[in-house]
MDTraj code that builds the backbone (N, CA, C; nanometers):
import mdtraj as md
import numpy as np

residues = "UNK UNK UNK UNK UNK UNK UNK UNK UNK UNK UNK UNK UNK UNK UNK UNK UNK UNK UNK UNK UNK UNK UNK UNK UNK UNK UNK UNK UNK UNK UNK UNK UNK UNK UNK UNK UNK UNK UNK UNK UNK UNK UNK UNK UNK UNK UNK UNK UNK UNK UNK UNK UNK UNK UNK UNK UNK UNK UNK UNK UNK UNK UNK UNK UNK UNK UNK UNK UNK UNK UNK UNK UNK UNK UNK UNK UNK UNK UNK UNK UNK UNK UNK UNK UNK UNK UNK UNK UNK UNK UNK UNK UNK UNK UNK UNK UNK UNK UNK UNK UNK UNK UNK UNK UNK UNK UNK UNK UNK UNK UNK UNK UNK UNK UNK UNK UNK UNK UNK UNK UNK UNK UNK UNK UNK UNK UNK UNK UNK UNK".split()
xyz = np.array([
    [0.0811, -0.1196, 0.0000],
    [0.0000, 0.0000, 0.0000],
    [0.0855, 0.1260, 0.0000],
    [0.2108, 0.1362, 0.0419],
    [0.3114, 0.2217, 0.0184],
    [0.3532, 0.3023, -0.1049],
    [0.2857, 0.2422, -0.2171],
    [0.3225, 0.2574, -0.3127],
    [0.2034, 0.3537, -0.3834],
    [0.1263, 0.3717, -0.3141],
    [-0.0070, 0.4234, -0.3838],
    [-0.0010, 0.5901, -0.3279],
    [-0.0563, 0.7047, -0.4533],
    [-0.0300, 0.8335, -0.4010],
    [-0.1679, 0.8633, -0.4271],
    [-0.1746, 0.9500, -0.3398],
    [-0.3252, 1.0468, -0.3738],
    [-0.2503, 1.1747, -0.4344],
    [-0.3343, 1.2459, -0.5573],
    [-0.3657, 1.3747, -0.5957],
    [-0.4466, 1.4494, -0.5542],
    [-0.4513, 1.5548, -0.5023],
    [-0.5578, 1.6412, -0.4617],
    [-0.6490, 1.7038, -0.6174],
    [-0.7581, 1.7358, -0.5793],
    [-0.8287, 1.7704, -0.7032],
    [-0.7806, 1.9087, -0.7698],
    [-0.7053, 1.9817, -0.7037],
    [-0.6863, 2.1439, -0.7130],
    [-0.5736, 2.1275, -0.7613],
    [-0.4902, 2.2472, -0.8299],
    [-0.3502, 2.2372, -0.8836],
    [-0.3004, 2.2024, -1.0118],
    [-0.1921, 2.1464, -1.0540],
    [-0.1815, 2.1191, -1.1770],
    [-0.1638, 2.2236, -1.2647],
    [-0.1459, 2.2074, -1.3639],
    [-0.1248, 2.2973, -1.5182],
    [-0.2205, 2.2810, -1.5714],
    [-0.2766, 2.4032, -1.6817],
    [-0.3774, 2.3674, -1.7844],
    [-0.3047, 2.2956, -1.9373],
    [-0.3755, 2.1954, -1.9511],
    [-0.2997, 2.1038, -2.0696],
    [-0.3777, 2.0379, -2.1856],
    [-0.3925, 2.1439, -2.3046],
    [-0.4435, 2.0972, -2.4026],
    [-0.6178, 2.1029, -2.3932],
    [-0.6986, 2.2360, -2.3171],
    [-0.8205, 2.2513, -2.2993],
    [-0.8537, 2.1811, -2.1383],
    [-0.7587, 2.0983, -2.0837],
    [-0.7803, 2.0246, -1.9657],
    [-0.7101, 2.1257, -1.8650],
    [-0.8037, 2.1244, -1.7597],
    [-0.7577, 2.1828, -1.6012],
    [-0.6692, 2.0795, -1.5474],
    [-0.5616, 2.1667, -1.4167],
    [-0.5481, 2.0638, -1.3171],
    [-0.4430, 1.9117, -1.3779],
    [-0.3960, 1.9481, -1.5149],
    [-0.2726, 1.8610, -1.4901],
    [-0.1872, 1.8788, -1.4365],
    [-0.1167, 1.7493, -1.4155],
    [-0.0329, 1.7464, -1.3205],
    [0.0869, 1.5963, -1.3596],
    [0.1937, 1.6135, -1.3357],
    [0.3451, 1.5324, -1.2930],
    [0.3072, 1.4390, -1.2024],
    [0.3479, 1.3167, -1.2437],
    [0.3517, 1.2270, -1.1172],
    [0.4463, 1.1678, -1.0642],
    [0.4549, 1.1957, -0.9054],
    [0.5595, 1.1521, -0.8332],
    [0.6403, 1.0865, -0.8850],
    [0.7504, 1.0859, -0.8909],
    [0.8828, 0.9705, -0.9305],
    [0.9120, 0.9464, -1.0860],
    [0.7844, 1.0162, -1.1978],
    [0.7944, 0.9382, -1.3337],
    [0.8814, 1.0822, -1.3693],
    [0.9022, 1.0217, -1.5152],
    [0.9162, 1.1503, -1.5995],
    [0.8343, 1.2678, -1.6505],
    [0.8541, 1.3979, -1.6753],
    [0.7599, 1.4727, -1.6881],
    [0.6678, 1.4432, -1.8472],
    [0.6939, 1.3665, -1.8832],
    [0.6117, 1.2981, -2.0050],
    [0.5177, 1.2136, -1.9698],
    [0.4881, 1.1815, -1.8823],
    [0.3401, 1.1191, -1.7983],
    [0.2712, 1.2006, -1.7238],
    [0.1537, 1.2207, -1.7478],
    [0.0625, 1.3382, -1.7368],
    [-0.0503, 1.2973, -1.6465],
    [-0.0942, 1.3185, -1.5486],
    [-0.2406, 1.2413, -1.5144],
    [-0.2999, 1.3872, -1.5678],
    [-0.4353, 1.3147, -1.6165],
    [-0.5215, 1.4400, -1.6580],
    [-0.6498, 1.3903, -1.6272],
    [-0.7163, 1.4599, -1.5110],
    [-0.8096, 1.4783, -1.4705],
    [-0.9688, 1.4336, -1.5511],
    [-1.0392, 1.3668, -1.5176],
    [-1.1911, 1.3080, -1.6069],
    [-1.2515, 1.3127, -1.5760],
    [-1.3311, 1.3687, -1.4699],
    [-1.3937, 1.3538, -1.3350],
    [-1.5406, 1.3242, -1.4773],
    [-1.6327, 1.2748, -1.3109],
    [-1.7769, 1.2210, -1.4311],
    [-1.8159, 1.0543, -1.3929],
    [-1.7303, 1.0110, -1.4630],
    [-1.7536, 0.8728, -1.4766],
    [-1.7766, 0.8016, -1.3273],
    [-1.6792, 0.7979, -1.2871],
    [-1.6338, 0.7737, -1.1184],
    [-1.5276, 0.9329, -1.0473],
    [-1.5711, 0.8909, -0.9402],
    [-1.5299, 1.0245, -0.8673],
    [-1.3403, 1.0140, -0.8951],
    [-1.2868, 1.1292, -0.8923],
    [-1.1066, 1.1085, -0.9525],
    [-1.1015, 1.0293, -1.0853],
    [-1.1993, 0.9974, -1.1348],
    [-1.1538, 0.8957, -1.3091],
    [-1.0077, 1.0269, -1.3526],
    [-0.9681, 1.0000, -1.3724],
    [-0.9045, 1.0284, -1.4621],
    [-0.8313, 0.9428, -1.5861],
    [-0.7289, 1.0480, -1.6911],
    [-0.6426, 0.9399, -1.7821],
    [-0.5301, 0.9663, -1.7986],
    [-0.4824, 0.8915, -1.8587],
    [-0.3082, 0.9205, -1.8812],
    [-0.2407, 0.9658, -1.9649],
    [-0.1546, 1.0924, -2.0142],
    [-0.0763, 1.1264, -2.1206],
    [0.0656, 1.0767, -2.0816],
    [0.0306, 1.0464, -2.1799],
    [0.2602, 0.9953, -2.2466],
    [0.3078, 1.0835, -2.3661],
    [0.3930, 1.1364, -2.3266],
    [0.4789, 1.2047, -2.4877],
    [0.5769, 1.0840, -2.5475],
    [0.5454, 1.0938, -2.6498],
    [0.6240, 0.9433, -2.7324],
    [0.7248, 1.0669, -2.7875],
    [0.8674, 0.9457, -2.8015],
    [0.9537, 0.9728, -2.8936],
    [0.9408, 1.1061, -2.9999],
    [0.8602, 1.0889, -3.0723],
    [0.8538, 1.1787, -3.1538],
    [0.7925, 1.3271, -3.1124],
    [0.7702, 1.3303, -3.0306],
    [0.6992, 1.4242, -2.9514],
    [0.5435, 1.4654, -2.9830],
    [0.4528, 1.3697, -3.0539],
    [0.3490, 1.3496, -2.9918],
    [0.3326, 1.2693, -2.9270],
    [0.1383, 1.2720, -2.8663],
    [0.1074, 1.2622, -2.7272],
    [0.0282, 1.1120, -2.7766],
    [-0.0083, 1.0478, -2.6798],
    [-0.0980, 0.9105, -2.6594],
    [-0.1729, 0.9719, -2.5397],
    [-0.3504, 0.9439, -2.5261],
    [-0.4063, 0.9993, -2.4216],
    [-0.4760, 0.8951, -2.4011],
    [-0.4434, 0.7795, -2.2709],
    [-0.5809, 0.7021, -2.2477],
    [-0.6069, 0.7811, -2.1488],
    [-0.7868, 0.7867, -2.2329],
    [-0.8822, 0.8608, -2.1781],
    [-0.9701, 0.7179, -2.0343],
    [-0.9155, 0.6339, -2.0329],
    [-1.0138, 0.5585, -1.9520],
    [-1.1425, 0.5368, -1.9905],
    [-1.2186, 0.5524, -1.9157],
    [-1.3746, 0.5566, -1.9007],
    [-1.4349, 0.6711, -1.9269],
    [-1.3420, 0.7791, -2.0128],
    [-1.4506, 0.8881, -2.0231],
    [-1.5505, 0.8980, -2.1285],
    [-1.5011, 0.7577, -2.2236],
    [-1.5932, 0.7497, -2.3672],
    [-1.5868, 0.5730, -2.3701],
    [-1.6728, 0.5323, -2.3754],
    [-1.6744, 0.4041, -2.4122],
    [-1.6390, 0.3647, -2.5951],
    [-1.6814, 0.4207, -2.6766],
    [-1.6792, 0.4084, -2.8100],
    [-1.6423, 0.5299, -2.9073],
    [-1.5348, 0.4939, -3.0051],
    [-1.4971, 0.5676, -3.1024],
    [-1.5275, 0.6670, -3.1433],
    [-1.6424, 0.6674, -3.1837],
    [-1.7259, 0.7573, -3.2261],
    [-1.7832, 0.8460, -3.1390],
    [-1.7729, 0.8564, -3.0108],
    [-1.7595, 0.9815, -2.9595],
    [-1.6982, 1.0819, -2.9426],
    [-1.5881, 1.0254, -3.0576],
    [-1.4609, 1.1313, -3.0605],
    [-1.4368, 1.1443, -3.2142],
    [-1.3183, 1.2328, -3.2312],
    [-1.2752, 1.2192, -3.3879],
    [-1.3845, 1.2514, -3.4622],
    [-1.4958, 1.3664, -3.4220],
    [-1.5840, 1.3998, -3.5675],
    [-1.6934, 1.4983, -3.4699],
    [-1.7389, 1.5745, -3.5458],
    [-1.8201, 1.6735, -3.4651],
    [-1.9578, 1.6349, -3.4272],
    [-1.9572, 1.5192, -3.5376],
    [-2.1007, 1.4595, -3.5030],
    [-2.0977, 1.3213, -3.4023],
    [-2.1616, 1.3182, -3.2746],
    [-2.1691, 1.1972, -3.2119],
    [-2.2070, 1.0880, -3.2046],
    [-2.1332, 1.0057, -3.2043],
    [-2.2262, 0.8687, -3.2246],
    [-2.1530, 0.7550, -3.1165],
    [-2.2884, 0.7144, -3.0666],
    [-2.2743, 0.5923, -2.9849],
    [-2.3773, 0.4922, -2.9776],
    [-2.3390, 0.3644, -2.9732],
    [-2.4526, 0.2679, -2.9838],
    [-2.5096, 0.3265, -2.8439],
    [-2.6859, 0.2740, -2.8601],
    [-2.7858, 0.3060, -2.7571],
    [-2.7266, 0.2186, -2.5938],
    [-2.6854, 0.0744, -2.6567],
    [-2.6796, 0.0642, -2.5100],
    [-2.5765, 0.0795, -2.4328],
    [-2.4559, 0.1122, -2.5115],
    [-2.3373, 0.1673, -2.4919],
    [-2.3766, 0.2855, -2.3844],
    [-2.4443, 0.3886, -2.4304],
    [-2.5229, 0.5127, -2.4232],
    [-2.5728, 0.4979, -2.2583],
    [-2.6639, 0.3569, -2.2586],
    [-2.7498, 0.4010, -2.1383],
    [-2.6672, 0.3590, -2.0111],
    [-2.5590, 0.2542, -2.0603],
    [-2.4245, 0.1636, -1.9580],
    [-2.3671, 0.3451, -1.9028],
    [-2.2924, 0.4100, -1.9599],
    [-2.2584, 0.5288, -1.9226],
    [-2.3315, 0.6037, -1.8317],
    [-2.4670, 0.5980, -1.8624],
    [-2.5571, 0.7118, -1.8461],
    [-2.5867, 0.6568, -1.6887],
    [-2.5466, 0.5130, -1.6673],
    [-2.6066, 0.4438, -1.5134],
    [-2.4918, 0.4400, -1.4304],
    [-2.3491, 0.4051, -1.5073],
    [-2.2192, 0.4154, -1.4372],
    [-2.2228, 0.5738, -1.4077],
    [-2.2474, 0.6399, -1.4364],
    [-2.1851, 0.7983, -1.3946],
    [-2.2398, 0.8181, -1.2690],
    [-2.1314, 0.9297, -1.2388],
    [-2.1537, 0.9852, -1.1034],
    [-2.1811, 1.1389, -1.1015],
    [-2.1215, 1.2046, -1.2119],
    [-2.1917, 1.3366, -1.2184],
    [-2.2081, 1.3450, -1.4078],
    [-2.2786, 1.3552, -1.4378],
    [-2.3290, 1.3827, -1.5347],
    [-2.2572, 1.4752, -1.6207],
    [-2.3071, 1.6146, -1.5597],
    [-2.2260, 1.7206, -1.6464],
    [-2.0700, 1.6670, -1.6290],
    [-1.9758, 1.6556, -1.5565],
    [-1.8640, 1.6456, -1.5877],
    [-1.8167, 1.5391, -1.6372],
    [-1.9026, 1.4733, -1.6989],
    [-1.8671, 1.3416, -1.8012],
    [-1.8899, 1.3602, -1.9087],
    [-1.9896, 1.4761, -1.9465],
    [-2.0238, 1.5122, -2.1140],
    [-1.9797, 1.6358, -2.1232],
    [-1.8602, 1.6835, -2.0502],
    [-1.8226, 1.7939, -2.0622],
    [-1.6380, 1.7596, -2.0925],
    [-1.6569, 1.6574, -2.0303],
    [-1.5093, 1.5550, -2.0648],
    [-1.5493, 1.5147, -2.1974],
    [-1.6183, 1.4638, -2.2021],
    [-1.6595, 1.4012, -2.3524],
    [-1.6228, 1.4856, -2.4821],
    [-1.7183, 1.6107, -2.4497],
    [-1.6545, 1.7087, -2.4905],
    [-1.5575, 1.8039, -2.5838],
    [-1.4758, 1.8148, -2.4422],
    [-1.3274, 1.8230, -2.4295],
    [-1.2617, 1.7366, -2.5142],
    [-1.2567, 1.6233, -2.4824],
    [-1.1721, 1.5217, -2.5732],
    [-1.2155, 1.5077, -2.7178],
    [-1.3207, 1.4828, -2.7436],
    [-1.3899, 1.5328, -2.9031],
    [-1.3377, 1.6092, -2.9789],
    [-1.3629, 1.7433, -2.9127],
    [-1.2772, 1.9128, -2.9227],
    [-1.0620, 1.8698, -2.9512],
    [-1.0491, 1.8354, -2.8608],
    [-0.8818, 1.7735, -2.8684],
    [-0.8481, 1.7234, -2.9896],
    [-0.9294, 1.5467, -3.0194],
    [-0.9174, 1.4985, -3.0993],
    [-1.0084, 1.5298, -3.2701],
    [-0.9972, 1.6702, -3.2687],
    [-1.0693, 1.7278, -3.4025],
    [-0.9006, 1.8313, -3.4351],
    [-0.9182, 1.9099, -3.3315],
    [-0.7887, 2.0222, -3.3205],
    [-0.6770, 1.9575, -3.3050],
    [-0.6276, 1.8897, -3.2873],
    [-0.4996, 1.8527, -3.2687],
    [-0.4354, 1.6826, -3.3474],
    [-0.3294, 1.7039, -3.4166],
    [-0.2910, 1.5855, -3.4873],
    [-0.1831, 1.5298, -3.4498],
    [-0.1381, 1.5695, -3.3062],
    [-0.0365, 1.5344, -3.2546],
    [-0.0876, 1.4761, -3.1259],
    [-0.2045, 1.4499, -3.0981],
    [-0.2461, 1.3392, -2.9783],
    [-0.3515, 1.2471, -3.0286],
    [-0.3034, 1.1443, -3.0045],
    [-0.3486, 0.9933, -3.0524],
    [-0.4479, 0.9616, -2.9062],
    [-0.5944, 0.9438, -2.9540],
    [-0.6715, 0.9359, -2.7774],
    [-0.7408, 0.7999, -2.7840],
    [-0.7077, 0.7207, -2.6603],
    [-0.7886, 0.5987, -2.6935],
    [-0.8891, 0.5250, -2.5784],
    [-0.9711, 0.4970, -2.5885],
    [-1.0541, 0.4499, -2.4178],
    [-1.0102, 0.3015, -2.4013],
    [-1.0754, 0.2511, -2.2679],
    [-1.0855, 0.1191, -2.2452],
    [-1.1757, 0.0240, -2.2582],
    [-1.2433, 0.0822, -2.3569],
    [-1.3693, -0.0691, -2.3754],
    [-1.4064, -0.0744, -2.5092],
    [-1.3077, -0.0182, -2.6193],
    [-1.3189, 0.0253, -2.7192],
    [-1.2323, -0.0933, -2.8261],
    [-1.2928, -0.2224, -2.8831],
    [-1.2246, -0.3373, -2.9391],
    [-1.0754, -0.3245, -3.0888],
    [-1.1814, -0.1716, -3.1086],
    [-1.1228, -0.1567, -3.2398],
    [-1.0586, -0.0208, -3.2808],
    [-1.0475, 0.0517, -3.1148],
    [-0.9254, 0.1141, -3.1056],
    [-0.8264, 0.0460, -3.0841],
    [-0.8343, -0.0560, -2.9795],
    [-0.7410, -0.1176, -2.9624],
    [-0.6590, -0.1839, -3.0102],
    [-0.7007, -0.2635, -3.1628],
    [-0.6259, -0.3249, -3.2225],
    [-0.5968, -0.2290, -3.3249],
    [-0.6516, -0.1133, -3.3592],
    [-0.5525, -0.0269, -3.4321],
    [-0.4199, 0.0102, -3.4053],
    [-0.4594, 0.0501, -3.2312],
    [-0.3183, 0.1075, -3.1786],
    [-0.2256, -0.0026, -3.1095],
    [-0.2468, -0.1499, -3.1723],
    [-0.1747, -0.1958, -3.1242],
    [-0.1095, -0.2638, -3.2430],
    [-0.1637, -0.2007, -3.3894],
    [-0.1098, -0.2957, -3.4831],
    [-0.1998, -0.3687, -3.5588],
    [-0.2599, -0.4142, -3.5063],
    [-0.3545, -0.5484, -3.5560],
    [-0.4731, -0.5273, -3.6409],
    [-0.5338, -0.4082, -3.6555],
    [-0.6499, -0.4394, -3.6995],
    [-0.5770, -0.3702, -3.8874],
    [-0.6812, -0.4192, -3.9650],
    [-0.6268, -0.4536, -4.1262],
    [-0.6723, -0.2731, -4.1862],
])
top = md.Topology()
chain = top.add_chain()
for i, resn in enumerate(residues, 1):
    res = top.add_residue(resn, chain, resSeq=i)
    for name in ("N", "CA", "C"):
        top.add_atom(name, md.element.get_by_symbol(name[0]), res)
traj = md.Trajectory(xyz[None], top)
């Protein structure tokens, strides 16, 4: 249990439309926690600066599916939709994250953003999908 840090919610840098980033203890300053609040209370996700000096952003749980990002128009399957809508804990700051990251991944071509329940991000960014 020694090993585990708390962040306070306050503080941080503003980073890329996001409040409240922040450095984490012991890493390099190329690991970013960035704040998600919404989903679960502290959700947040993770930035890495790669090599080349763009960014990778797992967003976690702030989007279940693709298509809530990368295009101005939204799209999510319905029951995708209502799973979110029952996991959340505050509402506005989950479709305001949503958002945000939408907004990111339209403006910017130097951060690659990906969630965790998402089959066919995943095998893009891992190579695999054709």
């Amino acid at each position: 249990m020694s090993d585990w840090r708390l962040y306070p919610l306050g503080g941080g840098e503003p980073w890329m439309g996001f409040d409240a980033v922040r450095d984490l203890d012991g890493l390099p300053p190329e690991i970013l926690l960035v704040p998600l609040a919404g989903h679960t209370w502290g959700h947040s996700g993770v930035a890495v600066r790669e090599n080349d000096g763009n960014w990778l952003l797992h967003a976690a749980d702030a989007y279940f599916y693709r298509g809530e990002i990368g295009s101005e128009t939204y799209r999510c399957p319905p029951g995708l939709r209502g799973y979110q809508r029952l996991m959340e804990v505050d509402r506005g700051a989950r479709l305001s994250n949503q958002a945000r990251l939408r907004k990111l991944s339209i403006d910017r071509t130097d951060v690659r953003i990906f969630c965790a329940h998402d089959a066919v991000e995943f095998e893009l960014l891992a190579g695999k999908a054709s």
